[in-house]
C-alpha positions in Angstrom: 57.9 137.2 114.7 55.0 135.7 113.2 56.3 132.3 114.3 58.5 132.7 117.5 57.9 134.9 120.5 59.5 138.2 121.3 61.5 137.1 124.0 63.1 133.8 122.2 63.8 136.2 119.4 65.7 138.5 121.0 67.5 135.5 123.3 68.6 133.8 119.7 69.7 136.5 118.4 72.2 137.2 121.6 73.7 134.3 120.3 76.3 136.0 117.8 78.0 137.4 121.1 79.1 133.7 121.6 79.4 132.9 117.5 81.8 135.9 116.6 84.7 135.1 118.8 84.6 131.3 117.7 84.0 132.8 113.8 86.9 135.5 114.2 89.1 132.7 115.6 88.6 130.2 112.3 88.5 133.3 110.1 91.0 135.5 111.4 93.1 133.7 113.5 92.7 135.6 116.5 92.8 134.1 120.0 90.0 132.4 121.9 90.7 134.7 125.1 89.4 133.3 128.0 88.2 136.9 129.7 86.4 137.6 126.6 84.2 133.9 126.5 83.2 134.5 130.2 82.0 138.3 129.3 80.1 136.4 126.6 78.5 133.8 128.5 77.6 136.3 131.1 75.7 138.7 128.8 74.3 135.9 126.9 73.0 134.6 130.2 71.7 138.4 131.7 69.7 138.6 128.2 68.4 135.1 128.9 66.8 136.1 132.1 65.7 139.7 131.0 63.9 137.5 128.4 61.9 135.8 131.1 63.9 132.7 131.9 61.6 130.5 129.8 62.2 127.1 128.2 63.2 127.6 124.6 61.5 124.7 122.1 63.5 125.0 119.1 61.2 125.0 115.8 61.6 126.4 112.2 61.6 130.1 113.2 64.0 129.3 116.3 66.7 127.7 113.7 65.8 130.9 111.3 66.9 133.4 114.1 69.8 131.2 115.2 71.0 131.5 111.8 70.6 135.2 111.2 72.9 135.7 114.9 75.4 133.2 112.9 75.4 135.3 109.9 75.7 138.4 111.9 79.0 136.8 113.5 80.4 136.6 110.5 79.8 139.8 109.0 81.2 141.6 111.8 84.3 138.5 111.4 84.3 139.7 107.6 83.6 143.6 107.9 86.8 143.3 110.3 89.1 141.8 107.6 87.7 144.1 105.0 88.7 147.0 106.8 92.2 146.4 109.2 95.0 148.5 107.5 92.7 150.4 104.7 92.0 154.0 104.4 88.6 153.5 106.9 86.4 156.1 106.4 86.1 155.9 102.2 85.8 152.2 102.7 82.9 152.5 105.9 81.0 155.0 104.0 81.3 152.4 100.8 80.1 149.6 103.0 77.5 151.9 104.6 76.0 152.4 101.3 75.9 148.8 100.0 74.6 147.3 103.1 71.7 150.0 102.9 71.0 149.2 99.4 70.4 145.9 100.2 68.1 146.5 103.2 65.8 148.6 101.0 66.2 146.2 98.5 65.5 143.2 100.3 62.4 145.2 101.9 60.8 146.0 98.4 61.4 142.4 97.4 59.5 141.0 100.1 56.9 143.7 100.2 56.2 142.7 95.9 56.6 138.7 97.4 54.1 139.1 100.1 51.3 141.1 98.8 49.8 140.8 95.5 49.1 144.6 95.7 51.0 146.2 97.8 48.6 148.2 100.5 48.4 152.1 100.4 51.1 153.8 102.1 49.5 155.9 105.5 49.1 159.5 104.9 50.0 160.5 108.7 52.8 162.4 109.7 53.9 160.3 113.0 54.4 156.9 110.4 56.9 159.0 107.6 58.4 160.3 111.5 59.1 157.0 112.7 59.6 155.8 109.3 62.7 158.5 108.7 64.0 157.6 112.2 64.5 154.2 111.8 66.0 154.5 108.1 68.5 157.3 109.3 69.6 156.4 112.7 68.6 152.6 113.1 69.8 151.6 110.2 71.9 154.1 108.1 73.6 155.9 111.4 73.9 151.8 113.0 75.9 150.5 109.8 77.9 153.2 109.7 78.7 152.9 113.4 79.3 149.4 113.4 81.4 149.3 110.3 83.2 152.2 111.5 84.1 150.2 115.2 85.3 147.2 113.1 88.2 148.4 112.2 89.2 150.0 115.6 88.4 146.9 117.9 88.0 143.2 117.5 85.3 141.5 116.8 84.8 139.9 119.9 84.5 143.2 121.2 82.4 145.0 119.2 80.1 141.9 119.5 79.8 142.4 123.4 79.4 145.8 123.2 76.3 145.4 120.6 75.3 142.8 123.0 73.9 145.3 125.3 70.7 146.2 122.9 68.5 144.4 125.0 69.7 146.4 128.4 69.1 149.9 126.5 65.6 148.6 125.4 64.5 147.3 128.8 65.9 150.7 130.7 64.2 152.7 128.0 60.9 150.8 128.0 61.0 151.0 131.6 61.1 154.9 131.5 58.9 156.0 128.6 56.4 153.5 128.2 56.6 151.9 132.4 57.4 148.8 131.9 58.2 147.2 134.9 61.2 145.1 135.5 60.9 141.5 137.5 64.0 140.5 140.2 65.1 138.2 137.4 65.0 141.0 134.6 67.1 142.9 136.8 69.6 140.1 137.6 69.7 140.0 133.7 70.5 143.4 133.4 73.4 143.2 136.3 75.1 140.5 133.9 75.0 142.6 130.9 76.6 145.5 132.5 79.2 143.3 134.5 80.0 141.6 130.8 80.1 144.8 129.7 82.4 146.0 132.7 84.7 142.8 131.8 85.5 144.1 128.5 85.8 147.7 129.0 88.3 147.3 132.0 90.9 144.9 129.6 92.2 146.3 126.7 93.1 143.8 123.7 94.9 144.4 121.0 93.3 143.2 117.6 95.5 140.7 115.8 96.9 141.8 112.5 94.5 139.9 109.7 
């Protein structure tokens, strides 16, 4: 964030809605369906235009968050294959717990990397609030779901219907903080539920991996 803005970050990031069905078809030999590329396009275009609509210029942290929405792709490609045909709720809750490890891992590391001494933790109760939230349900509870869907849907699927962040973060900044929409932000938002729509309404069957 230090390097890109807000809204080409979370435009980027959209992208693994268009990577995963191109990753699940190399890895798993699924099909490219045509319904499910048009869903993606659309959403990918409704977050464009809740974004703002403005001209990306692609620099270092552009390719960086391009990257992580390629990596995320494949994890949800690879968290598919892991779990099709196993016993999935000892293997999810396995998966939960390594893929936490590493986040708070990862986080230390970079905190030790970035400050020669790390800064005093704050004392207030609202941080270790907000703090407890986001480790339990935005990112313990969030694995868990998303491991959990992998291995009940494709991941073409699942990838749409994670596409939607961005509509549950405008509605929600909307109501509790008033933000105000533009037209075009709620053009964008039309797309994401119509992609969303367009997925919900056609059942596919995930292909054997």
């Amino acid at each position: 964030m230090a390097i890109i803005s807000a809204g080409n970050t979370a435009f980027l990031i959209s992208l693994f809605v268009i990577f995963t069905p191109l990753v699940e078809w190399l890895v798993c030999r699924g099909r490219l369906y045509g319904r499910l590329m048009l869903a993606a396009l659309l959403s990918l275009l409704g977050v464009y235009w809740l974004c703002g609509g403005s001209v990306l210029r692609l620099g270092r942290g552009e390719w960086l968050v391009m990257a992580a929405a390629l990596l995320r792709a494949c994890l949800v490609c690879y968290t598919r294959r892991l779990t099709a045909h196993r016993p999935v709720p000892a293997l999810v809750l396995v998966l939960t717990a390594v893929q936490t490890g590493v986040v708070a891992a990862g986080s230390w590391l970079l905190l030790l990397f970035t400050f020669r001494q790390p800064p005093p933790l704050p004392a207030s109760w609202q941080f270790w609030g907000i703090t407890l939230y986001l480790a339990l349900f935005a990112t313990l509870f969030a694995f868990f779901a998303q491991n959990y869907a992998a291995g009940r849907t494709s991941p073409s699927r699942l990838s749409l219907l994670l596409g939607t962040e961005p509509l549950f973060v405008a509605l929600l900044a909307a109501l509790l903080i008033n933000e105000h929409l533009t037209v075009l932000g709620w053009v964008g938002d039309g797309c994401i539920v119509a992609s969303l729509l367009m997925v919900l309404t056609r059942r596919t069957t995930p292909r054997r991996v």
